[in-house]
C-alpha positions in Angstrom: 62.5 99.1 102.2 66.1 98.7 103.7 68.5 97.0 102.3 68.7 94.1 104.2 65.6 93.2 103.2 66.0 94.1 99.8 68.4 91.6 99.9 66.5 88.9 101.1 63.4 90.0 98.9 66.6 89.5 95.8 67.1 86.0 97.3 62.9 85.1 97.7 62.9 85.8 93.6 64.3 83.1 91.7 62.7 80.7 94.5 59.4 82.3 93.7 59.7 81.8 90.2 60.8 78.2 90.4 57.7 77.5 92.6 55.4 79.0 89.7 57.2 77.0 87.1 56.6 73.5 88.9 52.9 74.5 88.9 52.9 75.1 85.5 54.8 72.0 85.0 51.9 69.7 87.1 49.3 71.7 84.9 51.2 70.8 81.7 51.1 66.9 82.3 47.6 67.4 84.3 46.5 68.4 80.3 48.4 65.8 79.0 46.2 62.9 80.3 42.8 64.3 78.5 45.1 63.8 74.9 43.9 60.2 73.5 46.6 58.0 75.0 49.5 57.0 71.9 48.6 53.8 69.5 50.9 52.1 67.5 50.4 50.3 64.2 52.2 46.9 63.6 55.2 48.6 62.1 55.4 50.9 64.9 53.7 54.2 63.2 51.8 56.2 65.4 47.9 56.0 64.7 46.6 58.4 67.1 45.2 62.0 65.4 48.6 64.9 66.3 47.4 67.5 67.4 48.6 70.8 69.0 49.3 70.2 72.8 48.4 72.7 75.4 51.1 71.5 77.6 54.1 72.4 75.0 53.1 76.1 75.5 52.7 75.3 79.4 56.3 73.8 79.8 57.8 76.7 78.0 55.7 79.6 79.8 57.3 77.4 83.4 60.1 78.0 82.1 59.8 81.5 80.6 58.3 82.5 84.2 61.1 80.6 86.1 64.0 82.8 83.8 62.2 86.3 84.0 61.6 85.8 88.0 65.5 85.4 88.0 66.9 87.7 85.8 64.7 89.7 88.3 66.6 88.6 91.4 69.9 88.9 89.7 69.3 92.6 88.0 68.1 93.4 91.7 70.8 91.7 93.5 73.4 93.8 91.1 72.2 97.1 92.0 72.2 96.2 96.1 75.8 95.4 95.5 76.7 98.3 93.8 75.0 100.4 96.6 76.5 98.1 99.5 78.1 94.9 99.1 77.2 93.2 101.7 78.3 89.1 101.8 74.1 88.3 101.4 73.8 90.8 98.4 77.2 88.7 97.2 75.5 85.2 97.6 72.1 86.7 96.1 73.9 87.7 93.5 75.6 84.4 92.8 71.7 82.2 93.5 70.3 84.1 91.1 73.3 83.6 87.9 72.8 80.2 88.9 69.2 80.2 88.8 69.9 82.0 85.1 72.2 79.4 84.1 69.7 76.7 85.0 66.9 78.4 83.1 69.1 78.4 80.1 69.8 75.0 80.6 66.1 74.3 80.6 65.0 76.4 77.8 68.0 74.8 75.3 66.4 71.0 76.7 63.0 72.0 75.7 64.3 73.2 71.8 66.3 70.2 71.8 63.0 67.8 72.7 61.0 69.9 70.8 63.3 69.2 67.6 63.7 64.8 68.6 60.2 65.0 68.9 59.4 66.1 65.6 61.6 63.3 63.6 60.0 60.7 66.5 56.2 61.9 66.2 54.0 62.2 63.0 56.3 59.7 61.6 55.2 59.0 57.2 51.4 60.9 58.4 49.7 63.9 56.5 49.7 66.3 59.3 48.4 69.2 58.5 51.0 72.4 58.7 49.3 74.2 60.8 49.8 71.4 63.6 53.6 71.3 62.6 53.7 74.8 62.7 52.6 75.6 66.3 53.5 72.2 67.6 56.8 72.2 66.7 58.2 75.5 65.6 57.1 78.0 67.3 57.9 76.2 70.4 61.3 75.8 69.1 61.6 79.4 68.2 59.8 81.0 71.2 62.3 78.9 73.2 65.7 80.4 71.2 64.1 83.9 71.8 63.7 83.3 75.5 67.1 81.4 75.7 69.0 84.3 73.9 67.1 87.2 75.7 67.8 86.0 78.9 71.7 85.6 78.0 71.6 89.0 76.8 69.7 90.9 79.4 71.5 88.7 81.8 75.2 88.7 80.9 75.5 91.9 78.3 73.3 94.7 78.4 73.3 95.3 82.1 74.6 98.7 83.4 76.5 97.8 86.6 78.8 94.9 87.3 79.9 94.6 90.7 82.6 91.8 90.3 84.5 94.3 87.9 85.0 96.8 91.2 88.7 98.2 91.7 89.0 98.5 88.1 88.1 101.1 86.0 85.0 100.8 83.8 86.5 101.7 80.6 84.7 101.2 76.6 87.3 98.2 76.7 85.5 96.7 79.8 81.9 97.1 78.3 82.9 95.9 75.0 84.6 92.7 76.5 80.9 92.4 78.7 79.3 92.3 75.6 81.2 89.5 73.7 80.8 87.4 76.6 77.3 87.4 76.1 77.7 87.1 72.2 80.0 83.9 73.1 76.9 82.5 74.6 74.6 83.5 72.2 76.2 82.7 69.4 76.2 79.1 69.2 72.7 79.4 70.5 71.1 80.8 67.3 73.3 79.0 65.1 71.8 75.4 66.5 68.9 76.9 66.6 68.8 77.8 62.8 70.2 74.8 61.8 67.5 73.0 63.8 64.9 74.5 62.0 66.3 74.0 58.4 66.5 70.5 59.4 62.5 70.3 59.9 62.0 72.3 57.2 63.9 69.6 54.9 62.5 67.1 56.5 58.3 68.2 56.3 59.0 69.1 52.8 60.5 66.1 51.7 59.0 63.8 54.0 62.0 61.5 53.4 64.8 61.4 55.4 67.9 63.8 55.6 70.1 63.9 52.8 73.7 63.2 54.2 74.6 66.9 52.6 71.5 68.3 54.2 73.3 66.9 57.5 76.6 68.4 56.4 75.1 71.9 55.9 73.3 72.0 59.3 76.5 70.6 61.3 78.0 73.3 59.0 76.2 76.0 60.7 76.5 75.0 64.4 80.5 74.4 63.7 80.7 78.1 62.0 78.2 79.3 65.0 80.9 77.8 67.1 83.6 78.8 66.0 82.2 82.1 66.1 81.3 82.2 70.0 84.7 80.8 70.6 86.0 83.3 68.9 84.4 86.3 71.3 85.3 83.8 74.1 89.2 84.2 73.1 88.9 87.8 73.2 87.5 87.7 76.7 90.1 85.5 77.9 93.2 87.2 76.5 92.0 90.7 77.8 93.8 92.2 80.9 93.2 90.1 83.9 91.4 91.5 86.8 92.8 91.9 90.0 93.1 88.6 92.2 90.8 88.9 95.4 92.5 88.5 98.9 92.2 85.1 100.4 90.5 84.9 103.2 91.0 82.2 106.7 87.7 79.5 106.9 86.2 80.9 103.1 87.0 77.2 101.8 84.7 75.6 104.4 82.0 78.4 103.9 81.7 77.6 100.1 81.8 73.6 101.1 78.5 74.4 103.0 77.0 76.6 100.5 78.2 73.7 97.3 76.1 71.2 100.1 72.9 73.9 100.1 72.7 74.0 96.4 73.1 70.3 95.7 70.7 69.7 98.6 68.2 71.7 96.9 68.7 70.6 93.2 68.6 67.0 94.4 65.1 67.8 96.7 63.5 69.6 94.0 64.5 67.1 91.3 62.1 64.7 93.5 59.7 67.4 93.7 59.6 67.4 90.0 59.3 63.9 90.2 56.3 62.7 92.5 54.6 65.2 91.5 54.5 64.5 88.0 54.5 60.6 89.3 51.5 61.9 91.4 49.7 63.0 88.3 49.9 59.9 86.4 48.2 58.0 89.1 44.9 60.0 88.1 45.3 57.4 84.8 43.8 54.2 85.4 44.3 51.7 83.6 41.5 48.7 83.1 41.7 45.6 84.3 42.8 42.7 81.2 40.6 39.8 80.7 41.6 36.9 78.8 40.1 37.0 75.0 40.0 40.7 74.9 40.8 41.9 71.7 40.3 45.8 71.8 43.1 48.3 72.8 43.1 49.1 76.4 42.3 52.7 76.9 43.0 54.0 80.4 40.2 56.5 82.3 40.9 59.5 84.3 40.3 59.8 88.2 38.6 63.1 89.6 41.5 64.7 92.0 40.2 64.5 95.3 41.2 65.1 98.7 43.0 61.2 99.6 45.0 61.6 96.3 46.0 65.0 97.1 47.4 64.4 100.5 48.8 61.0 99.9 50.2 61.7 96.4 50.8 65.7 96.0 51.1 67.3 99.1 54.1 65.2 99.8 55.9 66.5 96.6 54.7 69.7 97.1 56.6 69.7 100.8 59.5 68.6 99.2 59.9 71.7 97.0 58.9 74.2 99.7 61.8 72.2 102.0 64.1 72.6 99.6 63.4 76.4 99.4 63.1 77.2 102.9 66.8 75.5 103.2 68.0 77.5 100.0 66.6 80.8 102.1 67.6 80.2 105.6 71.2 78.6 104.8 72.0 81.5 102.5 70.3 84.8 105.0 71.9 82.2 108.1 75.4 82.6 106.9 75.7 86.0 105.7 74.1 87.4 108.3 76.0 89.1 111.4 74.8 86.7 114.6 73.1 90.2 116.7 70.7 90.2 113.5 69.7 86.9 112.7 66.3 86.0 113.2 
């Protein structure tokens, strides 16, 4: 394979992965509407059994797929720069951190839910531990392990780090590599830990938080922090690199690649959206008759061919549309005009 198309195969990556992740996303709230539909008591206590959902596990292994798929593009993307750094290998390089930085984004989201969920759901029940267990915490764990592996294989223990060229690779430079990555971790875990405690207090007790049990956890993210911040300083008082040479016209060139991404992000938001919009019209909901008494429980619709052209395949376009334009726009302008096809 040359390295043109190396390149563009680096590019094709993170888009890849996104597509798998927004099937698993569909498939996780596809599940989600054979769970008995939530009921409420008068007081507002949930009365339906908890239970371990399949679609927890699919969420996270979306987003799991979405973060290895670009720390793929981006570890590939790396080494094409370091063997010619061409402006396509350049904007590769800089898809794919962003593609990292929003997998991040999406794994810390999910811990976060994971951990309102558990103070919102269950509320004064006997669940069993087991449910707790695998509903709630090793979700929340499995995500913190993604989350920090991904920082770590992404931002510290990679071997070659093109925007550090013209300067000399020293132990200094390595070191200062790695606490970057430890500034991002850092505060990570700490949340993370503290998250957990919190639950832990919380299930045992079944009460809620003591006001010093609050103090102890916002204890731990401050020190965690402080901590990161603390790597972060070292980072940003080390020896500046060299500034790069401006060039005529690269201000408009970044405009249109800003309008790309946000183009895409804003498509495959709605992508996200009628699909999972398209899903929930597969519940249907009974029709009220006065005097009822009894709950109203919805059914579930077979997916057949109407829905999936009228409701799917629209949202479905929308996310291949906005990765065709993410392709072509980014292969379109880094690309010398004799070889553009």
């Amino acid at each position: 394979m040359n390295h043109e198309k190396a390149v563009k195969l680096s590019v094709i990556l993170p888009l890849i992965g996104l597509t798998l992740g927004w099937i698993f996303f569909i498939t996780a709230i596809y599940t989600d509407l054979f769970y008995p539909y939530p009921q409420y008591g008068d007081n507002g206590q949930l009365l339906t059994e908890p239970q371990v959902q399949v679609s927890t596990y699919l969420f996270l292994s979306g987003i799991a797929i979405f973060s290895g798929f670009s720390l793929w593009g981006q570890r590939r993307a790396l080494k094409l720069r370091n063997e010619n750094d061409t402006a396509l290998a350049k904007s590769s390089h800089r898809l794919n951190n962003l593609a990292v930085i929003v997998a991040l984004v999406a794994g810390a989201v999910f811990a976060i839910g994971n951990f309102l969920g558990a103070f919102n759901n269950y509320d004064s029940r006997d669940v069993p531990a087991l449910i707790r267990i695998f509903g709630v915490y090793v979700p929340i764990v499995l995500a913190t392990i993604m989350v920090v592996t991904l920082i770590l294989f992404a931002f510290v223990f990679r071997q070659d780090a093109p925007d550090l060229e013209n300067t000399e690779k020293d132990e200094e430079r390595s070191k200062l590599q790695r606490y970057v990555g430890f500034a991002y971790a850092s505060p990570i875990i700490g949340t993370a830990i503290a998250v957990i405690l919190g639950l832990v207090v919380y299930d045992t007790t079944r009460t809620t938080l003591d006001v010093w049990i609050w103090v102890v956890i916002q204890a731990i993210i401050a020190t965690s922090i402080i901590i990161g911040t603390s790597f972060a300083a070292k980072v940003r008082l080390a020896r500046p690199l060299e500034p790069k040479p401006k060039l005529r016209g690269i201000a408009a060139v970044n405009l249109n690649l800003v309008i790309t991404i946000v183009f895409g992000v804003v498509v495959t938001i709605m992508s996200f959206a009628f699909g999972a919009t398209a899903v929930d019209e597969l519940r249907e909901w009974p029709e009220y008759k006065p005097g009822m008494t009894e709950a109203l429980m919805p059914t579930i619709k077979p997916a057949d061919l109407t829905w999936f052209i009228s409701k799917m395949l629209p949202a479905i376009t929308l996310l291949a549309l906005a990765e065709f334009g993410i392709y072509r726009t980014l292969v379109v302008r880094n690309t010398k005009k004799d070889q553009i096809a």
